[in-house]
C-alpha positions in Angstrom: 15.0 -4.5 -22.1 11.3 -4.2 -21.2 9.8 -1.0 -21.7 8.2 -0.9 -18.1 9.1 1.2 -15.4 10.7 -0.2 -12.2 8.1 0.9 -9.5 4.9 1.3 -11.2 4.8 -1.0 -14.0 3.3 1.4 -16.5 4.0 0.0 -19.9 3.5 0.0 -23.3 -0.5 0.9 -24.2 -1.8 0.0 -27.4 -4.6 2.6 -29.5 -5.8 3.4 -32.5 -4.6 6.5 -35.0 -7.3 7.9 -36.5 -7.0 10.0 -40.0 -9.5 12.8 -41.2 -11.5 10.4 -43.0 -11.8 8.4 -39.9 -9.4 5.7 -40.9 -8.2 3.6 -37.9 -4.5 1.8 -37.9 -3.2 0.7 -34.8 -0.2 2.0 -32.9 1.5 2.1 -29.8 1.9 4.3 -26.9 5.6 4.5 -25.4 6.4 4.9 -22.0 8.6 8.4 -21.3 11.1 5.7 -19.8 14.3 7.8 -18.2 17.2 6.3 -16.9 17.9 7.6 -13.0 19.9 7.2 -10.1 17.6 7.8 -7.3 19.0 8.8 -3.5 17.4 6.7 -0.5 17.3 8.6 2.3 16.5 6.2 5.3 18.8 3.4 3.5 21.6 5.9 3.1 22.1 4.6 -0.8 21.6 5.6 -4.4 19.9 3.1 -6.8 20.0 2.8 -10.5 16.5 2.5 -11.8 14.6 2.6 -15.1 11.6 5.2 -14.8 8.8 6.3 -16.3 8.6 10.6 -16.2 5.2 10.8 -14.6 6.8 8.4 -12.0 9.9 10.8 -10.9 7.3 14.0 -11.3 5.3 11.9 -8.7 8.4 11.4 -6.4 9.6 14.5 -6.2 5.9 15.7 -4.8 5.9 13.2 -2.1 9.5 14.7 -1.0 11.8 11.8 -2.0 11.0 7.9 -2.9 10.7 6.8 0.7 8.0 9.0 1.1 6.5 7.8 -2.0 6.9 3.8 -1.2 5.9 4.4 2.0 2.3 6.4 0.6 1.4 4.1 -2.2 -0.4 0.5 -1.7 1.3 -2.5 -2.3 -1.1 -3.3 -5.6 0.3 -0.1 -7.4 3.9 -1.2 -7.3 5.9 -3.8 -8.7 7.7 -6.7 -6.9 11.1 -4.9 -7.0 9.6 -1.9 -5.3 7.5 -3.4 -2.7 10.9 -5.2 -1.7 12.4 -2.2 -1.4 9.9 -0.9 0.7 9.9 -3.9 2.7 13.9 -2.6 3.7 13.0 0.8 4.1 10.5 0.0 7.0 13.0 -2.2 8.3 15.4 0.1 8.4 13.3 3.1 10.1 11.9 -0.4 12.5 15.9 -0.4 13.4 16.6 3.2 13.6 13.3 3.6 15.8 14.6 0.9 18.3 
């Protein structure tokens, strides 16, 4: 399993520890990757995603994740998420009509 979150696409980052004698070695820097099951309100469904904690801190601020697909660009998300996006406005298109 990758270890990449489902909307954003933040993933693994690589760096350098650095010791007191300024020794470099290089490391990685893990995504805080939580499993959720995140409530759609305009779809009326609950979805099983793979998230990174800075991503649901983000989601909650907007006031759900329609409100946060609906506010972020295109470029910022991943395929899965813009698809889902793509059914949320349909949906609200429908409900609208």
């Amino acid at each position: 399993m990758a270890r990449r979150c489902d909307l954003t696409g933040r993933g693994v980052q690589s760096g350098n520890n650095v010791s007191h004698a300024h020794n470099k070695t290089r490391r990685r820097f893990l995504p805080n990757l939580q499993d959720v099951t995140i409530m759609s309100d305009v779809l009326g469904k609950q979805m099983r995603m793979r998230l990174a904690a800075r991503t649901l801190r983000t989601i909650e601020h907007k006031g759900g994740l329609d409100k946060f697909l609906l506010g972020t660009a295109n470029t910022k998300l991943t395929l899965e998420a813009v698809g889902i996006k793509r059914k949320i406005k349909k949906a609200m298109d429908k409900a609208a009509a």
